[in-house]
Z-matrix of the N, CA and C atoms (Angstrom, degrees):
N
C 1 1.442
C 2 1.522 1 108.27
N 3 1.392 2 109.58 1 131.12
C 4 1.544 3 116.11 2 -178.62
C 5 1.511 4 105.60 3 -93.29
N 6 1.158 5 114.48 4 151.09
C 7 1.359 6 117.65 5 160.80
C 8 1.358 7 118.81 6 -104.43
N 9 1.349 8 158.02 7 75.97
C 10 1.187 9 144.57 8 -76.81
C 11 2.139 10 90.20 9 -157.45
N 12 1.210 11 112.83 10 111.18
C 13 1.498 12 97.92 11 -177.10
C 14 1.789 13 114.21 12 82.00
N 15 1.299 14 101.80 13 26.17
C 16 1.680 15 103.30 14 170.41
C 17 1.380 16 103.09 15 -78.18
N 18 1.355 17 116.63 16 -28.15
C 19 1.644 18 99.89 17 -149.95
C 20 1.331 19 134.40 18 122.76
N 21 1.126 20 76.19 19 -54.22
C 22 2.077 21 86.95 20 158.23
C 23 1.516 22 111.98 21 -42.34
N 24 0.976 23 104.47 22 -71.54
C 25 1.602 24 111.79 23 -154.80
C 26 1.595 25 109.02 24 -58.89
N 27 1.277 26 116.60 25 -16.22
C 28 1.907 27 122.58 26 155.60
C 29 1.912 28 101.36 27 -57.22
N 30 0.965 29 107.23 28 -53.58
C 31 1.354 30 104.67 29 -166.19
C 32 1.840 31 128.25 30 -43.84
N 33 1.138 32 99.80 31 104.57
C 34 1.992 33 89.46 32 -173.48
C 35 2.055 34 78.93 33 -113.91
N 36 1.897 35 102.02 34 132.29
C 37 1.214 36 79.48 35 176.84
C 38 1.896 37 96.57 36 -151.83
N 39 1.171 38 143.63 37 -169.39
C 40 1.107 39 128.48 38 171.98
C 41 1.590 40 115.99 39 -75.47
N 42 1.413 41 124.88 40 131.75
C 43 1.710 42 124.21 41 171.34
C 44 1.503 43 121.84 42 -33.37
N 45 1.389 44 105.77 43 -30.67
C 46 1.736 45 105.74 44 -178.68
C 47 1.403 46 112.53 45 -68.81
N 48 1.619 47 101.82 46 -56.32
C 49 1.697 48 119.03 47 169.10
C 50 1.967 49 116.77 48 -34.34
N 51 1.123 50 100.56 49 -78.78
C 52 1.143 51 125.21 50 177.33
C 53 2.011 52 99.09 51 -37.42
N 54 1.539 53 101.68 52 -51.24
C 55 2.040 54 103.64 53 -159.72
C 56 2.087 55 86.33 54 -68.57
N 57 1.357 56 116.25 55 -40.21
C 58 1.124 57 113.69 56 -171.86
C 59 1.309 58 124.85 57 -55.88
N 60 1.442 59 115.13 58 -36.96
C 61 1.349 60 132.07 59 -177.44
C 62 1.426 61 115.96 60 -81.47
N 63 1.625 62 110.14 61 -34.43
C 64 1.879 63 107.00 62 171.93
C 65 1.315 64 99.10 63 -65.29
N 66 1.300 65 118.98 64 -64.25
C 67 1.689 66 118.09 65 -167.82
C 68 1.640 67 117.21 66 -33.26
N 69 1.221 68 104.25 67 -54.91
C 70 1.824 69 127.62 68 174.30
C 71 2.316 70 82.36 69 -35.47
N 72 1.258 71 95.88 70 -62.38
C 73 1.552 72 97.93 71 -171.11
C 74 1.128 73 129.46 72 -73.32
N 75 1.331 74 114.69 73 -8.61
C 76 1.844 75 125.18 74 166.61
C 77 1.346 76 90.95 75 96.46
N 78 1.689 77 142.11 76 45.11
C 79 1.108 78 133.94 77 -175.82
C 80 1.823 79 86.79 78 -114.25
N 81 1.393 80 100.92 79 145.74
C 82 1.631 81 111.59 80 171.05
C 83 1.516 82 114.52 81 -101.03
N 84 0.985 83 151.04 82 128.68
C 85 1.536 84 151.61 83 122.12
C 86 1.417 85 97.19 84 -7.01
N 87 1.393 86 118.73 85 91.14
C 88 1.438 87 120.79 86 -167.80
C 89 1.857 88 100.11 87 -87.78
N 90 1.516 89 115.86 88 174.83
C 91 1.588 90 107.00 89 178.08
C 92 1.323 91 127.06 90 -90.07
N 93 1.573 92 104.64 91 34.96
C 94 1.476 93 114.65 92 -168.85
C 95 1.493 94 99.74 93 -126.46
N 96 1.789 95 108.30 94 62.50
C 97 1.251 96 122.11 95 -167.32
C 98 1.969 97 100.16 96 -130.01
N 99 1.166 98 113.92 97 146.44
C 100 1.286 99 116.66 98 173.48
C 101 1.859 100 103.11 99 -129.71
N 102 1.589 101 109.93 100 -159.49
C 103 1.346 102 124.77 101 156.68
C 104 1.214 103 107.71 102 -61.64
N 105 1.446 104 130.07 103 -45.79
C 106 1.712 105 120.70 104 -164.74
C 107 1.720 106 115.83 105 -103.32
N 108 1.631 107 114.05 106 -5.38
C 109 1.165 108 125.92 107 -135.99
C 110 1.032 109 98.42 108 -136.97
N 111 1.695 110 119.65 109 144.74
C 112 1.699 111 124.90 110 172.19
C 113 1.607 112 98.40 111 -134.77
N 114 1.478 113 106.90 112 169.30
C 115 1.156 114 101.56 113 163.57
C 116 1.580 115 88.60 114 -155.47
N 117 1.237 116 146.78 115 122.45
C 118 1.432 117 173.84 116 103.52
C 119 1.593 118 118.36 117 -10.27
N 120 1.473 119 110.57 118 90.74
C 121 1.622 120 98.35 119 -156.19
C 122 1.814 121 95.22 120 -131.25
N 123 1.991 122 97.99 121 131.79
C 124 1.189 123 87.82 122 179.41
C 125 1.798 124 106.25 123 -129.24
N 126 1.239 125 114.48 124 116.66
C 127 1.165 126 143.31 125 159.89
C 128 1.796 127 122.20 126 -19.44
N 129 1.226 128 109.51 127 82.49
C 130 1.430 129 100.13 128 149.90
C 131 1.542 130 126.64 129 -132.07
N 132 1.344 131 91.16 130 164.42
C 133 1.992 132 117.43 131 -151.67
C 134 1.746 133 88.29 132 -112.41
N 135 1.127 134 114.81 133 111.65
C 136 1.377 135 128.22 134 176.18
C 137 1.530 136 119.94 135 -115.33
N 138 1.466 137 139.09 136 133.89
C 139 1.345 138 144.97 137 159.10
C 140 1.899 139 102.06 138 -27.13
N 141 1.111 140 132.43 139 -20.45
C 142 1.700 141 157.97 140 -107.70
C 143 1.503 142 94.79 141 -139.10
N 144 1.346 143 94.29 142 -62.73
C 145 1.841 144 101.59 143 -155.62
C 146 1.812 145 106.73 144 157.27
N 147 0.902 146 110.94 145 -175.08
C 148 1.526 147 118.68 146 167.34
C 149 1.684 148 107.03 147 -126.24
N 150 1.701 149 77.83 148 155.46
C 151 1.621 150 77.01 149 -179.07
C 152 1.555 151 101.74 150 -158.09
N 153 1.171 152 136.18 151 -149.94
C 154 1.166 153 125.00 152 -127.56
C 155 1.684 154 108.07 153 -165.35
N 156 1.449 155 126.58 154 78.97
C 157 1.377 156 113.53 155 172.93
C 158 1.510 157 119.98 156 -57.78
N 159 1.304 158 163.70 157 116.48
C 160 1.171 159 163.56 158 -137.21
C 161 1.631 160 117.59 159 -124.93
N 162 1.522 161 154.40 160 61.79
C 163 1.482 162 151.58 161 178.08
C 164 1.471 163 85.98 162 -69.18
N 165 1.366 164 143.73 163 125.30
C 166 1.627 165 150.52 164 109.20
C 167 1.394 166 104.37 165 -53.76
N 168 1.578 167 104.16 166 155.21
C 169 1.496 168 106.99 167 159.98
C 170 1.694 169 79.92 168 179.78
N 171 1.641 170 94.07 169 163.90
C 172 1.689 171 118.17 170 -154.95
C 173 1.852 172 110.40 171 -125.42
N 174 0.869 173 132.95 172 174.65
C 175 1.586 174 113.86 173 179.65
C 176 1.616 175 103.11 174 -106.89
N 177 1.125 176 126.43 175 139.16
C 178 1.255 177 111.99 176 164.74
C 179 1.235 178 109.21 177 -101.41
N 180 1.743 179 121.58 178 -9.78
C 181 1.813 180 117.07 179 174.26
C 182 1.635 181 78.63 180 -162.59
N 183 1.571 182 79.86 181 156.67
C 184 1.580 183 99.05 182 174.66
C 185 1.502 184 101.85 183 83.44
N 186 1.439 185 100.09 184 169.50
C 187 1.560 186 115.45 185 179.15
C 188 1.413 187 117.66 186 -108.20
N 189 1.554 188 134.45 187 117.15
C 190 1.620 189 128.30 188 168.97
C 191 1.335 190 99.86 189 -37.72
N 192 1.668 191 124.90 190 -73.30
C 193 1.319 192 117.07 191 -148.76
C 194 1.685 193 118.53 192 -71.65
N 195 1.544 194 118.53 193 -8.94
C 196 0.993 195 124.31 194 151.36
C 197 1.709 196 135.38 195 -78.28
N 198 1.318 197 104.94 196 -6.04
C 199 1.289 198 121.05 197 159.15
C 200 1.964 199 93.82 198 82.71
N 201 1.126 200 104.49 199 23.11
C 202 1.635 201 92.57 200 176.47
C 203 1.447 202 117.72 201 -121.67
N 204 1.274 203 119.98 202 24.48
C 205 1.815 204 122.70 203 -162.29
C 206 1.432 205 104.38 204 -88.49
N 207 1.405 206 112.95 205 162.22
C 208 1.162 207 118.39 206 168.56
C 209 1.495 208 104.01 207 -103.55
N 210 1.196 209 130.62 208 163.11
C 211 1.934 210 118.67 209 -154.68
C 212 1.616 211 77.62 210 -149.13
N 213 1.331 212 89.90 211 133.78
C 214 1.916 213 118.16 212 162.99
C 215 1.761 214 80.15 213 -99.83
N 216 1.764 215 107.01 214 130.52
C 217 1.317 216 92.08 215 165.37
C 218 1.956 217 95.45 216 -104.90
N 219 1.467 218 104.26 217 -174.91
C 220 1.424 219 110.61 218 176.42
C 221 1.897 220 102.78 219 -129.59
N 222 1.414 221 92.92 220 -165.37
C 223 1.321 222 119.82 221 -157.29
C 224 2.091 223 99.19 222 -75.01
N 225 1.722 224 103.15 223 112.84
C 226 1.270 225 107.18 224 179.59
C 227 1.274 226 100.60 225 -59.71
N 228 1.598 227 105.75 226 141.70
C 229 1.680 228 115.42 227 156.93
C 230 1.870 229 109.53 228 -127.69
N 231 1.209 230 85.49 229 175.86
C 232 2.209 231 115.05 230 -176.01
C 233 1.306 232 98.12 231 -104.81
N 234 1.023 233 107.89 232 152.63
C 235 2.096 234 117.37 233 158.62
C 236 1.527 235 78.40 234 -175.77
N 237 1.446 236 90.41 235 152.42
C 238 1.749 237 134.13 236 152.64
C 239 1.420 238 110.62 237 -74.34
N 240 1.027 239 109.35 238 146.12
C 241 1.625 240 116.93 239 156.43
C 242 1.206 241 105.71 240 -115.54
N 243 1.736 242 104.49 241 148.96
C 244 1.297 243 126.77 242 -164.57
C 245 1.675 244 91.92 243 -136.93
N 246 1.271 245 101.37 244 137.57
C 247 1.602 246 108.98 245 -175.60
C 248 1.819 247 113.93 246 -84.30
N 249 0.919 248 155.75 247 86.11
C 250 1.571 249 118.23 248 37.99
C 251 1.454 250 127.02 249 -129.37
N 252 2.067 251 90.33 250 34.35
C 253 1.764 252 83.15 251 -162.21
C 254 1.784 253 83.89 252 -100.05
N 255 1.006 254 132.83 253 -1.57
C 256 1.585 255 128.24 254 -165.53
C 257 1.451 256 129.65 255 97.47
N 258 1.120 257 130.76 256 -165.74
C 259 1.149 258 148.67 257 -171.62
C 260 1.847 259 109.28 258 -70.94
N 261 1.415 260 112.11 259 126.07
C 262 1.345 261 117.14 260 -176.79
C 263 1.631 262 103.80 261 -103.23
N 264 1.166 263 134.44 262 126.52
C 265 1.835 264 125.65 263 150.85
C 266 1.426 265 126.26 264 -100.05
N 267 1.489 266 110.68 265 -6.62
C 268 1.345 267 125.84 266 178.92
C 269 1.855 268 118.98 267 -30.82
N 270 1.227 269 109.73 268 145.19
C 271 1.463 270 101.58 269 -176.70
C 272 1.552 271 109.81 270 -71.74
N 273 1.817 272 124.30 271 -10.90
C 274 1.842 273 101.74 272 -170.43
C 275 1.828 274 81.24 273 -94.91
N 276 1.368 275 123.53 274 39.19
C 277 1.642 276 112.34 275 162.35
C 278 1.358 277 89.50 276 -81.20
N 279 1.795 278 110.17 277 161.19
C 280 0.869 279 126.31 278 -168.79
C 281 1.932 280 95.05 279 -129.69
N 282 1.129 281 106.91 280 108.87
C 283 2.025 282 115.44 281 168.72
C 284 1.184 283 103.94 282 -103.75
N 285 1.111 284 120.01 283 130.07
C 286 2.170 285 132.10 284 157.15
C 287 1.616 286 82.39 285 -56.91
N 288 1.294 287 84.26 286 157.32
C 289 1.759 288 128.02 287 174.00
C 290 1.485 289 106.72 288 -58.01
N 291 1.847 290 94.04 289 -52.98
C 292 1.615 291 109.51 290 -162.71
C 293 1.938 292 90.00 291 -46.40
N 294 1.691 293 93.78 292 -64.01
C 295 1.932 294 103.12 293 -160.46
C 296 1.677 295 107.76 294 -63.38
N 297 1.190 296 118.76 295 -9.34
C 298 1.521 297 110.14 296 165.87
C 299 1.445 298 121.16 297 -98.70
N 300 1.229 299 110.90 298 -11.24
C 301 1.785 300 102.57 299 161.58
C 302 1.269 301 116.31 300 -105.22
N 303 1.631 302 120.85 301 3.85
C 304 1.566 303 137.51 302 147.88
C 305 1.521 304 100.77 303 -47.11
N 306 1.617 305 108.87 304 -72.30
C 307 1.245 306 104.07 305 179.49
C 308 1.544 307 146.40 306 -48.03
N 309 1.579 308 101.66 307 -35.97
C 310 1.559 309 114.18 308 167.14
C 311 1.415 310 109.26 309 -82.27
N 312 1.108 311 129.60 310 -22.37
C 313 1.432 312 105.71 311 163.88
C 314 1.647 313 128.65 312 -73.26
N 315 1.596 314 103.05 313 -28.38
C 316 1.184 315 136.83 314 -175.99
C 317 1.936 316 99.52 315 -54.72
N 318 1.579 317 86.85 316 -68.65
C 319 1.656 318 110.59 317 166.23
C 320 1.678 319 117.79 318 -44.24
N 321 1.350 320 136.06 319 -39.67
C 322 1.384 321 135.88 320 -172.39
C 323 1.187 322 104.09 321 -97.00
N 324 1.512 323 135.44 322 -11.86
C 325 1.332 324 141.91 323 -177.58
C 326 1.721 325 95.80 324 -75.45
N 327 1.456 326 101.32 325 -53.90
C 328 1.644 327 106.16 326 -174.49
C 329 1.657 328 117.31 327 -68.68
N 330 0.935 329 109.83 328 -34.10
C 331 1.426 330 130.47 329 175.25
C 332 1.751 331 102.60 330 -62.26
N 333 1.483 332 120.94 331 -65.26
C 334 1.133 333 116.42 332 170.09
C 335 1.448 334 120.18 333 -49.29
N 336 1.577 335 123.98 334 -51.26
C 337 1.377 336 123.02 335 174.45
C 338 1.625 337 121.39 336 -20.54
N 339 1.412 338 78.84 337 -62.92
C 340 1.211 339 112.88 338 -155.96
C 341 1.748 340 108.76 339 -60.96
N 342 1.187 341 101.20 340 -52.26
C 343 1.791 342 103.19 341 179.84
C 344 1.450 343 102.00 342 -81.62
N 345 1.388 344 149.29 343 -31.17
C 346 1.668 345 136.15 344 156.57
C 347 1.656 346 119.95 345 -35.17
N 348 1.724 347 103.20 346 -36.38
C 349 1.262 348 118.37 347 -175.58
C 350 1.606 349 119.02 348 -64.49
N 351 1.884 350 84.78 349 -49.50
C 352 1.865 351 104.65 350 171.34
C 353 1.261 352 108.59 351 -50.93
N 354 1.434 353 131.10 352 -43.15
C 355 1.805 354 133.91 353 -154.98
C 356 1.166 355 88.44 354 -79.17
């Protein structure tokens, strides 16, 4: 599931800014990170399953693994994890209401951080 038009994906901002503001949100520097590439992953444990809040973002200068980039982020997504093939986002996934307006609030909290921080 995409979240498509949160806001995020306007955001180009420095890597420190950006790592400061997921953490504040319980988001991890997940391992689906390169030199140009982030992926921002936040963890939930459900009666359900687990699954997976998702921020990507890419460098437009600077280096991730040097910790100095400036990050275009993109469009948050959801997936399930399924034991042992990985993470699903497919549309016949099935999210409760409750964990998808978890996420958009979750999502506008970071989004807000984040541009108060910029001003």
């Amino acid at each position: 599931m995409v979240f498509a038009n949160s806001g995020i994906e306007m955001i180009i901002a420095d890597q420190s800014l950006i790592q400061h503001v997921m953490n504040k949100h319980g988001f991890v520097l997940g391992g689906h990170w390169d030199y140009e590439r982030v992926t921002y992953d936040l963890k939930y444990e459900l009666e359900e399953g687990i699954y997976y809040l998702r921020i990507p973002g890419y460098a437009v200068e600077g280096d991730v693994g040097a910790r100095d980039a400036k990050l275009q982020m993109m469009d948050p997504y959801l997936g399930k994890h399924y034991y042992p093939t990985g993470v699903e986002y497919g549309e016949d996934e099935y999210f409760s209401d409750k964990l998808v307006e978890h996420c958009k609030r979750t999502i506008t909290k970071v989004y807000n951080d984040i541009v108060a921080i910029q001003k």
